[in-house]
Each structure stands twice: as structure tokens, then as C-alpha cells.
DONUDO-367503 format. One record per atom (N, C-alpha, C, O): y negated, z, x. Coordinates in steps of 0.001 Angstrom, whole numbers, plus 500000, padded with zeros to 6 digits. Atoms other than C-alpha are relative to their C-alpha. Example, Ala and Ser with C-alpha at 12.3 -4.5 7.8 and 13.67 -1.06 7.14 Angstrom:
2
+--------+--------+--------+
|      y |      z |      x |
+--------+--------+--------+
| 501190 | 500000 | 500890 |
| 504500 | 507800 | 512300 |
| 498800 | 500000 | 500900 |
| 498819 | 500665 | 501936 |
| 501190 | 499940 | 499180 |
| 501060 | 507140 | 513670 |
| 498910 | 500730 | 499230 |
| 497802 | 500899 | 499739 |
+--------+--------+--------+
REM end
This chain:
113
+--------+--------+--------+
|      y |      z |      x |
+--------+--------+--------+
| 501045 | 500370 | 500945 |
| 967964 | 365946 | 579678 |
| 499033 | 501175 | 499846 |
| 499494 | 502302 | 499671 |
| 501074 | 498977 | 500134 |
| 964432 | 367909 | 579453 |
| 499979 | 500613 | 498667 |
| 500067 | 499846 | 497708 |
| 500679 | 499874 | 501071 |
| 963639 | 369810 | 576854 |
| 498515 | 499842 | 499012 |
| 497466 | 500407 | 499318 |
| 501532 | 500255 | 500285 |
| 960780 | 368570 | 574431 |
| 499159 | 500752 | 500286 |
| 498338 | 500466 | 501157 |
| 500641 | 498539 | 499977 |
| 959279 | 371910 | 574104 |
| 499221 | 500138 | 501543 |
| 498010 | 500051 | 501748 |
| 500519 | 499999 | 499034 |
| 959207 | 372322 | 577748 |
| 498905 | 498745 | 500478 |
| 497849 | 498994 | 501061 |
| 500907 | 501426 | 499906 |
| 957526 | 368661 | 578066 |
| 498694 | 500533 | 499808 |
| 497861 | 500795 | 500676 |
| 500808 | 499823 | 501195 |
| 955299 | 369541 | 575081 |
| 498958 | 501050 | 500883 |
| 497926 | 500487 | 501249 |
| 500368 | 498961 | 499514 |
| 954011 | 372999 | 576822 |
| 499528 | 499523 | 501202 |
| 498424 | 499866 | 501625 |
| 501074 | 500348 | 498228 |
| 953447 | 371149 | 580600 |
| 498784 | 499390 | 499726 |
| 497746 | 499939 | 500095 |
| 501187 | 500181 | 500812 |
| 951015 | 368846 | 578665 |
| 499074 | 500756 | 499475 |
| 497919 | 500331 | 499494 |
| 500917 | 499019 | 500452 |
| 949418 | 371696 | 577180 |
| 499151 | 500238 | 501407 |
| 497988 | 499931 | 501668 |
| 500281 | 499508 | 498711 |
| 949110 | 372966 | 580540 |
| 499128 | 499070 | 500342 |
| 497932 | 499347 | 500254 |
| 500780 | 500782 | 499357 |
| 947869 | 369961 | 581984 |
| 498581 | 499277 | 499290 |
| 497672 | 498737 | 499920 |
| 501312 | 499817 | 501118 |
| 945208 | 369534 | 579108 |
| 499484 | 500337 | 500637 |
| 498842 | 499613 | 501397 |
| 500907 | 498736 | 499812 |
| 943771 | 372662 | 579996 |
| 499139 | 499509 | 501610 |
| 497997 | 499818 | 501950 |
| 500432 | 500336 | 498754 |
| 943320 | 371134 | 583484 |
| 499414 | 499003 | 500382 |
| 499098 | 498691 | 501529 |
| 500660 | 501545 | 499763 |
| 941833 | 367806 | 582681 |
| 498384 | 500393 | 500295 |
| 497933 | 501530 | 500160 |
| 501152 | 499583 | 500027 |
| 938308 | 367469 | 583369 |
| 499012 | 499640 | 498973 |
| 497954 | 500233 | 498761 |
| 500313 | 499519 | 501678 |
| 937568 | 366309 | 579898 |
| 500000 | 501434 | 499083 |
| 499345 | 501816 | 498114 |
| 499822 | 498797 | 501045 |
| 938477 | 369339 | 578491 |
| 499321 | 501044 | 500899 |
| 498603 | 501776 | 500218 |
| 500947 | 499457 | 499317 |
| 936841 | 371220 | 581310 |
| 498824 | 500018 | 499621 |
| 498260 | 501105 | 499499 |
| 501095 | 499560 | 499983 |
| 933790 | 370284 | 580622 |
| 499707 | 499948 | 498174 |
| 498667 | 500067 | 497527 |
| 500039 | 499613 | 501677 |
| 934495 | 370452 | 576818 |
| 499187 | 501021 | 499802 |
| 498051 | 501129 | 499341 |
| 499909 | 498091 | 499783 |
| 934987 | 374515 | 577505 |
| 498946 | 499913 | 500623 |
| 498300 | 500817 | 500093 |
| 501423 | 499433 | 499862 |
| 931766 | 374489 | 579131 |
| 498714 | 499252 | 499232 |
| 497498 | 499438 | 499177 |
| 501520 | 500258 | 500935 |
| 929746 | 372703 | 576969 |
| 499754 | 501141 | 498748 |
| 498667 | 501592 | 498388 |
| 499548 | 499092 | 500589 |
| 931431 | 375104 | 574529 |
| 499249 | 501111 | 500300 |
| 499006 | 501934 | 499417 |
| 500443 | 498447 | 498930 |
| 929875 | 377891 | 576910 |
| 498792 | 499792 | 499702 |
| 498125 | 500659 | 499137 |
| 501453 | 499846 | 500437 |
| 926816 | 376871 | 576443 |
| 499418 | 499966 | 498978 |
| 498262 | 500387 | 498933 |
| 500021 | 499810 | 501208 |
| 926876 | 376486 | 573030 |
| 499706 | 501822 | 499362 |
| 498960 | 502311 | 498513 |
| 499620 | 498740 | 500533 |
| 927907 | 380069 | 572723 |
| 498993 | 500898 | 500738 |
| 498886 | 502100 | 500498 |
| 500843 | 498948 | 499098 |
| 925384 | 381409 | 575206 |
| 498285 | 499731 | 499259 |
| 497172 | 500129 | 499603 |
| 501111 | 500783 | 501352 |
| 922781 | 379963 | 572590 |
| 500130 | 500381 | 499160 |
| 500910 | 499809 | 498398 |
| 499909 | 498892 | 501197 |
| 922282 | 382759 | 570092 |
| 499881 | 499368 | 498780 |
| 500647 | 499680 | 497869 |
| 500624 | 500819 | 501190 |
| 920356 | 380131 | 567472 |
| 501144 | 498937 | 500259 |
| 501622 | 498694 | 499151 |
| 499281 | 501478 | 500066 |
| 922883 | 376836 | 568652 |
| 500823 | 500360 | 499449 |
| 501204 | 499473 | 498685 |
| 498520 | 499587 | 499564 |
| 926140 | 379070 | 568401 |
| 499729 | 500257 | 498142 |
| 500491 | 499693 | 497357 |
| 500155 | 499677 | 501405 |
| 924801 | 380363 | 564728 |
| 500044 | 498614 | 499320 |
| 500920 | 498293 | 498517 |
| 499623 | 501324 | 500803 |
| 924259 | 376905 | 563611 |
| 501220 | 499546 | 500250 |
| 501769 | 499141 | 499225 |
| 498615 | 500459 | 499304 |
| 927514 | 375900 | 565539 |
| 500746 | 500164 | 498410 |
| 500929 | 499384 | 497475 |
| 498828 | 499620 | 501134 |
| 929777 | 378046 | 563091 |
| 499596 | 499605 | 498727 |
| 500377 | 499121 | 497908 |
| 500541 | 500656 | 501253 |
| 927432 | 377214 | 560326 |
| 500875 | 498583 | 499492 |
| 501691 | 498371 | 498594 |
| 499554 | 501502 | 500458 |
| 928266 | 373649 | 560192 |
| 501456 | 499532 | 500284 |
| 501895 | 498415 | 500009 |
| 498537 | 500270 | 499979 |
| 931978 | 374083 | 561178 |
| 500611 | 500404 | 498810 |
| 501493 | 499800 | 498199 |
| 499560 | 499687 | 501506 |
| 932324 | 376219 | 558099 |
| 499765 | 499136 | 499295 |
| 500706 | 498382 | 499048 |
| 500550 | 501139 | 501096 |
| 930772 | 374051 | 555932 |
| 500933 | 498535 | 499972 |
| 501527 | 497928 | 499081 |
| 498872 | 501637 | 499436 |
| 932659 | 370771 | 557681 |
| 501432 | 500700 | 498957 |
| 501915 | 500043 | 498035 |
| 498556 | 500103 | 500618 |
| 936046 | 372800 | 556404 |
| 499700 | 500242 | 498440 |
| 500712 | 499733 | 497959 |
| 500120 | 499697 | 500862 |
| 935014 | 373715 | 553099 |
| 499685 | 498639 | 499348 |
| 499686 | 498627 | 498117 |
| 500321 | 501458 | 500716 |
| 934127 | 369834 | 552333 |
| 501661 | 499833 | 500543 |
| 502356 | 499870 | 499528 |
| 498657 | 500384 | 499881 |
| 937619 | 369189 | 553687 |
| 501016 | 500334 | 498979 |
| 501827 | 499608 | 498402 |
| 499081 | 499526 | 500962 |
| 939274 | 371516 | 551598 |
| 499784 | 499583 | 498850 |
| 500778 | 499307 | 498179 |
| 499952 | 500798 | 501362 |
| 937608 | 370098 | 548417 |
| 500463 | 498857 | 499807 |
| 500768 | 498564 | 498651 |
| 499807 | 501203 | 500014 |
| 938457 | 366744 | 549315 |
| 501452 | 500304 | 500063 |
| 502101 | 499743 | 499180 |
| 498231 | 500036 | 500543 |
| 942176 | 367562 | 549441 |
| 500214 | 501089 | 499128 |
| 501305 | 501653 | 499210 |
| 499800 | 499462 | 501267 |
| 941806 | 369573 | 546529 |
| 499371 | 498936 | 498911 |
| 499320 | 499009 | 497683 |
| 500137 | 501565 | 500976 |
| 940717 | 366229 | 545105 |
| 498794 | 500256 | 498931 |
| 498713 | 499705 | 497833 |
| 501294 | 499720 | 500376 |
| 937210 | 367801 | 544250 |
| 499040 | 499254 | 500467 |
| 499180 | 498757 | 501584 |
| 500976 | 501093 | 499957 |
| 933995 | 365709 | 543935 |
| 498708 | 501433 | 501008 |
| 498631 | 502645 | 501207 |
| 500627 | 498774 | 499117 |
| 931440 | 367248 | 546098 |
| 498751 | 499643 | 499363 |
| 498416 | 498538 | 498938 |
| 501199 | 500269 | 500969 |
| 928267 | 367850 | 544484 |
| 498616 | 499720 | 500730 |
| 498524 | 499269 | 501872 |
| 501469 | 500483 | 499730 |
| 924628 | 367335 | 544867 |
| 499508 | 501349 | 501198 |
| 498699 | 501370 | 502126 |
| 500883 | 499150 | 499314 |
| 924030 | 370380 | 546273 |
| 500898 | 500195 | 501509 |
| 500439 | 500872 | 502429 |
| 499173 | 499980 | 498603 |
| 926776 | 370057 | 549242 |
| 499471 | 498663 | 500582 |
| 499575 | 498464 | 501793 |
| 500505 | 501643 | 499603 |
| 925316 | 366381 | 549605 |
| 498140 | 500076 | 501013 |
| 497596 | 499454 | 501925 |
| 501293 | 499651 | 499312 |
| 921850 | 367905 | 550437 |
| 500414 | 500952 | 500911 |
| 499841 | 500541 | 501920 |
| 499855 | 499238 | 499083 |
| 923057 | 370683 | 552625 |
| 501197 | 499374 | 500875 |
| 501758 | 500165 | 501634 |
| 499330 | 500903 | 498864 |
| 925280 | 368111 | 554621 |
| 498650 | 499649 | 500618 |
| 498316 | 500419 | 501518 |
| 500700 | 500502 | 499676 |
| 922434 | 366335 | 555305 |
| 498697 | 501042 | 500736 |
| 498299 | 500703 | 501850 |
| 500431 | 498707 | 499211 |
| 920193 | 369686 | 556288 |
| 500571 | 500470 | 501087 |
| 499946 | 500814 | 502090 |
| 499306 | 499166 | 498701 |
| 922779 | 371039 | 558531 |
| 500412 | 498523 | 501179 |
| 500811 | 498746 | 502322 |
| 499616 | 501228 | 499160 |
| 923471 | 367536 | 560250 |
| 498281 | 499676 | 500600 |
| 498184 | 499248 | 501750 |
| 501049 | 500359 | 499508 |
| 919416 | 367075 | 560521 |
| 499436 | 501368 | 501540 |
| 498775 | 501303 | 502576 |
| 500567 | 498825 | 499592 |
| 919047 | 370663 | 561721 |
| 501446 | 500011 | 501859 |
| 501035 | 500421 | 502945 |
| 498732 | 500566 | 499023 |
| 922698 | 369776 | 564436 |
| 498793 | 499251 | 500992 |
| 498051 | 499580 | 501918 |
| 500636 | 501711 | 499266 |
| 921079 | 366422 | 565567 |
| 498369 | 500915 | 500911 |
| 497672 | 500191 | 501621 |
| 501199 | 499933 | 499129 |
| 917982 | 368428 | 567245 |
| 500153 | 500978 | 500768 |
| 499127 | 501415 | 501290 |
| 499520 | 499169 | 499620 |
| 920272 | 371075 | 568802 |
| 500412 | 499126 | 501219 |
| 501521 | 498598 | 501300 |
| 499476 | 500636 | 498815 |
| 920327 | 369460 | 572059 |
| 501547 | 500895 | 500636 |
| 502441 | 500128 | 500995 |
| 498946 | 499915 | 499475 |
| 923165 | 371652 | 573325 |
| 501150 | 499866 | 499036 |
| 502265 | 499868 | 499558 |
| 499069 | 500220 | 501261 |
| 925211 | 371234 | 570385 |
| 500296 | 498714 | 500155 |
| 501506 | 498488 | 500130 |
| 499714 | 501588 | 499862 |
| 924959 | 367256 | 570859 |
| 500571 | 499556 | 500998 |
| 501236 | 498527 | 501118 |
| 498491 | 500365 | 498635 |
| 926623 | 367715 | 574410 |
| 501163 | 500411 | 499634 |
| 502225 | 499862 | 499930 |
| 498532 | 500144 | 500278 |
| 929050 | 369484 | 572757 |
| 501027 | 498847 | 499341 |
| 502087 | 498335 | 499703 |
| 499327 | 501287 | 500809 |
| 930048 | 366939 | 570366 |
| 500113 | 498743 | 500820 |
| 501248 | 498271 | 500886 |
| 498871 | 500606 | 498686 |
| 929988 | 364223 | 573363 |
| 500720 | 500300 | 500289 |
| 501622 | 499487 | 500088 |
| 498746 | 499675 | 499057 |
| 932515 | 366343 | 575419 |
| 501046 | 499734 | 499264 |
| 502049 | 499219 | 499759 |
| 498926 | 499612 | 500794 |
| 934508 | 366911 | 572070 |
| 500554 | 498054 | 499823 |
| 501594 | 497561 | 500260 |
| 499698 | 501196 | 500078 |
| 934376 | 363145 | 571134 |
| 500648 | 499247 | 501301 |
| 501708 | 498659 | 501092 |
| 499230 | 500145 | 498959 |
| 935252 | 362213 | 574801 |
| 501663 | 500651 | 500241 |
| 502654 | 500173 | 500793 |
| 498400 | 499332 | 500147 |
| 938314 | 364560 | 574345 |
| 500568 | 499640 | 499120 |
| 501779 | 499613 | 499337 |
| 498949 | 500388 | 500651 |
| 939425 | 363259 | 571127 |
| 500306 | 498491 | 500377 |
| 501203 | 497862 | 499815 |
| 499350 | 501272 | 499756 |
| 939763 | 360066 | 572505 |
| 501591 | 500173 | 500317 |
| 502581 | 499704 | 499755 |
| 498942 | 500020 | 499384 |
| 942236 | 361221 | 574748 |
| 501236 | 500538 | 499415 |
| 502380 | 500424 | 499854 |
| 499130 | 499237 | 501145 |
| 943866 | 363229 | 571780 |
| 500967 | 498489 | 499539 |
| 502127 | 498217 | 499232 |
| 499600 | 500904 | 501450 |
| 944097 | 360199 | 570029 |
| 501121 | 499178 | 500964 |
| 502275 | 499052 | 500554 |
| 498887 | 500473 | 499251 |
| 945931 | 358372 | 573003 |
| 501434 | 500359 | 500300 |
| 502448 | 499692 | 500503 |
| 498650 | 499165 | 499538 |
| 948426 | 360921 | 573717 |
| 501012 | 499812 | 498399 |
| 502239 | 499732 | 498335 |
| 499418 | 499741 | 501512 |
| 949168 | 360964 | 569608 |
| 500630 | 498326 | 499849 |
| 501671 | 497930 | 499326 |
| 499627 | 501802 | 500079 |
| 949401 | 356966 | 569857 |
| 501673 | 499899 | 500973 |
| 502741 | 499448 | 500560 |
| 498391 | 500115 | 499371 |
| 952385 | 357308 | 572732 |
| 500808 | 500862 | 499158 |
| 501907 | 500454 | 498783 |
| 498928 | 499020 | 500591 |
| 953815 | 360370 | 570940 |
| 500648 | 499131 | 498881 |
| 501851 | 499179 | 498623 |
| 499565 | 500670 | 501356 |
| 954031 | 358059 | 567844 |
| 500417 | 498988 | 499900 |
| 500500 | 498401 | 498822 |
| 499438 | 501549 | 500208 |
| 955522 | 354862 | 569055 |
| 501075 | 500094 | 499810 |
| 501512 | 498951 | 499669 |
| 498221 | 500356 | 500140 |
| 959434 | 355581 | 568586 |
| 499792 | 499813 | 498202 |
| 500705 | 499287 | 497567 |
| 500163 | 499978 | 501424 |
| 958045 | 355800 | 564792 |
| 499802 | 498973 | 499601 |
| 500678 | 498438 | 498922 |
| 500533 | 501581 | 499828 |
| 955957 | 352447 | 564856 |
| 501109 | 499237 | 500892 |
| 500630 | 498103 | 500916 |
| 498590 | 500728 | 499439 |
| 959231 | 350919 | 566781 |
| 500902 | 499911 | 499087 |
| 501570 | 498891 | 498913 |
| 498603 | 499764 | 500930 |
| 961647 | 352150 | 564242 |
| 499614 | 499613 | 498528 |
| 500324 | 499403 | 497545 |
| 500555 | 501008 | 501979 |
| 959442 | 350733 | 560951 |
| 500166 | 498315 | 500357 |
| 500518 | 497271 | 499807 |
| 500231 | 501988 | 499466 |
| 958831 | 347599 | 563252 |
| 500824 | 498930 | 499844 |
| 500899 | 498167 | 500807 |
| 499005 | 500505 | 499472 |
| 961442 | 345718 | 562417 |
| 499964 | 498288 | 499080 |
| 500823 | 497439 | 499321 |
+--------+--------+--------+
REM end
């Protein structure tokens, strides 16, 4: 019998080698080679977790995070290399989401009843 772990880790591996995620890491690249994209980049990733964290701190988000969503998403949306990233990324979480769907059927089997 395999060990999960080891399983778990070849997958990793073989991630790294898909060509989804390939061209993730280079859209990524170009993101980062984009002095102004790469600044907004982190901008709006910070910001993304800091609405996360209020929301599971069961905080209302205010007026003034409601307008600077909407700033940093207008100011995103015209960042052409930023918008390939988020294709590649969205193309990759698909495949996230597939792998999480098999990982999770002995769970959905074992409620199923």
C-alpha cells in the first residue's frame, strides 16, 4: 500500500509540470516584470485578504472598503497583464477544483447513504 503523503507530493510534482500552471508562472512573470502591474498586483491581493479576514471576523465592510473595491477592481480591469494573469489563475483553479472534487468523494460516498 502507497503512502498518501508520497501520492500527495507526486501530484505536487506533477502540478508544477502541467501546462496550466506553466503558463500561470509565466503570466505571473510578467506580472512581476511590470513595475506599475506588480504594484497594483500586491495592492489588490492585500486588500482581497483584509476583506476576507473581516468577513470571518463577522465584520460589515464599510463604505469606504466598498469604494476602494471598486477603484482597485476598475484600476485591475485595465491592467492588461494582470487580466492574463487572472485567466491562467482561473484556468488553474478549475483544475484545483477537480482534483479537490475526487479527493472529496470517499466523504460525499460515506454521507450518501
Amino acid at each position: 500500500m502507497s503512502n498518501i503523503y508520497d501520492t500527495a507530493n507526486q501530484v505536487e510534482r506533477e502540478i508544477r509540470e502541467m501546462d496550466e500552471f506553466k503558463a500561470l508562472e509565466q503570466a505571473y512573470a510578467e506580472v512581476k516584470a511590470d513595475e506599475e502591474a506588480y504594484k497594483l498586483f500586491k495592492e489588490f491581493q492585500t486588500f482581497q485578504q483584509g476583506l476576507q479576514e473581516k468577513q470571518m471576523r463577522g465584520e460589515e465592510f464599510s463604505e469606504e472598503d466598498a469604494e476602494k473595491a471598486q477603484t482597485l477592481a476598475t484600476e485591475v480591469q485595465q491592467a492588461e497583464v494582470i487580466n492574463q494573469l487572472m485567466q491562467k489563475e482561473q484556468a488553474f483553479s478549475l483544475i484545483v477544483n477537480d482534483l479537490n472534487r475526487i479527493i472529496m468523494t470517499p466523504i460525499r460516498d460515506l454521507y450518501n447513504d
